[in-house]
N, C-alpha and C positions, 0 to 999 in steps of 0.2 A: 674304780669309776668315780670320779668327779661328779658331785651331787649338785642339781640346777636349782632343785626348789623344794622346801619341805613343807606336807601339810598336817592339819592338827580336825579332827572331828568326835576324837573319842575321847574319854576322859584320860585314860592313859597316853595319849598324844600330848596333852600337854606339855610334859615333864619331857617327853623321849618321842617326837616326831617322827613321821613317814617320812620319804625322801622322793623325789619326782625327777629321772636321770633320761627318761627319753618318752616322746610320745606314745611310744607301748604303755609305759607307765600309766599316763593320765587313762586312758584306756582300763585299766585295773582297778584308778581310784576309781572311775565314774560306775564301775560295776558294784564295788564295793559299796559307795555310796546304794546305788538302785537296790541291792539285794539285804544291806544291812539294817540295823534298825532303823525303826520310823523316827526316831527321836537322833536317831547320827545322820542325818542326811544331810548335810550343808556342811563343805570343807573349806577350811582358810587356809590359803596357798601363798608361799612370802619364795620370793623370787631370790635367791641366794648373789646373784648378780649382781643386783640393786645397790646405790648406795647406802647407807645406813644414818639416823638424825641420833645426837648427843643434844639430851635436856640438859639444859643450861638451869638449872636451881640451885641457887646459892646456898652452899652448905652440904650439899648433895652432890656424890660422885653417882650418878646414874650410868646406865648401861646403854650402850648406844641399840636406838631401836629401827625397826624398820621404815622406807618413806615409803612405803605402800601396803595397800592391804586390798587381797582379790579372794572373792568367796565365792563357791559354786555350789549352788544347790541343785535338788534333783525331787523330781515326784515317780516312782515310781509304777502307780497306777494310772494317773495324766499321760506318764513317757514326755514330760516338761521337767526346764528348769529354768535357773534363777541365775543371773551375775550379778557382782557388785564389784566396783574397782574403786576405792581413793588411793591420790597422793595430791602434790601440790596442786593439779588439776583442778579437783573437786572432787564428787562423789556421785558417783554414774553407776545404776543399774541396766541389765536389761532392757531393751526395751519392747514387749511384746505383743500381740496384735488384739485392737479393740475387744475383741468377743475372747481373750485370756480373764483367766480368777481376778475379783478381787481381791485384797489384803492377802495375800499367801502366807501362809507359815512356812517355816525349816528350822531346825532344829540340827545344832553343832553342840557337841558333848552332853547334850538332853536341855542346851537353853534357846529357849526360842525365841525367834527374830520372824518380828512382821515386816512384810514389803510393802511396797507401795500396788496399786492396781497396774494390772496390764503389763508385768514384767515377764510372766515366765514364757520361753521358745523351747523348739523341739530340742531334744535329746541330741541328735544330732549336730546341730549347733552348737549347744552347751559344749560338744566333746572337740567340735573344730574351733570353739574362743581358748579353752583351755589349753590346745596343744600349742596355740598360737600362741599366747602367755609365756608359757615355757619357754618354745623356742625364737621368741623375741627377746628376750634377755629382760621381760616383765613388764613388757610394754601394754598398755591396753589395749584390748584385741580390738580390729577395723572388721571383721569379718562379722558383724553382727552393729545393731543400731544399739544407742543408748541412749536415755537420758535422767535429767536430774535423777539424783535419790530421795531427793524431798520436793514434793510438790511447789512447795512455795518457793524453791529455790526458782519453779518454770516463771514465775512472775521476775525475777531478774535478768532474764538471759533472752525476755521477750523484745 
């Protein structure tokens, strides 16, 4: 089976990734995410599709890396979570409704990452942006609202 998208949340992931081949999958990670440690809760998901960026540093044969990067978080007690999508775009989170947490935490391989206010959506959601992900060949999902990932970026785009 031809693998669509690998993601990375535990420490052992880094070296040797999960694989994402059909939306049952995403299904499995978002469980695993809910019921796993509080400190593995947020997965980064790299679109196998995608094309791929070559750093140009003189001197330096680098590795070609990925032009995107999509993370999903999850609270397991809330039954919330979190998105984040860059590539050439920008940098777009979630975007979730007025009376949502401030500064959320998640934690991908025990490091944690604060959000911005008023990102996180139902469970639900989170699990229809992720399949959508997938099976868009890693397009940013339309099935949910977003905006900036940085505050001060909303004073540019106003």
């Amino acid at each position: 089976m031809k693998e669509i998208a690998e993601f990375r949340f535990r420490p052992d992931h880094m070296e040797s990734p999960g694989h994402l081949n059909s939306a049952d999958d995403v299904d499995v990670l978002i469980e695993e995410l809910l019921t796993g440690s509080t400190y593995e809760n947020l997965a980064q998901i790299i679109h196998l599709s995608r094309d791929g960026v070559k750093p140009r540093i003189p001197g330096y044969n680098l590795p070609e890396l990925p032009d995107h990067d999509f993370q999903v978080g999850v609270d397991r007690d809330l039954q919330v979570g979190v998105l984040l999508f860059i590539d050439g775009t920008g940098n777009f989170v979630s975007a979730g409704p007025p009376e949502s947490r401030n500064s959320p935490v998640y934690f991908i391989a025990g490091h944690r990452t604060e959000f911005r206010d008023q990102v996180e959506i139902p469970i639900d959601l989170v699990r229809e942006a992720v399949k959508e992900f997938l099976l868009s060949g890693g397009q940013r999902p339309t099935c949910i609202s977003w905006k900036n990932q940085y505050p001060e970026d909303d004073l540019n785009t106003a």
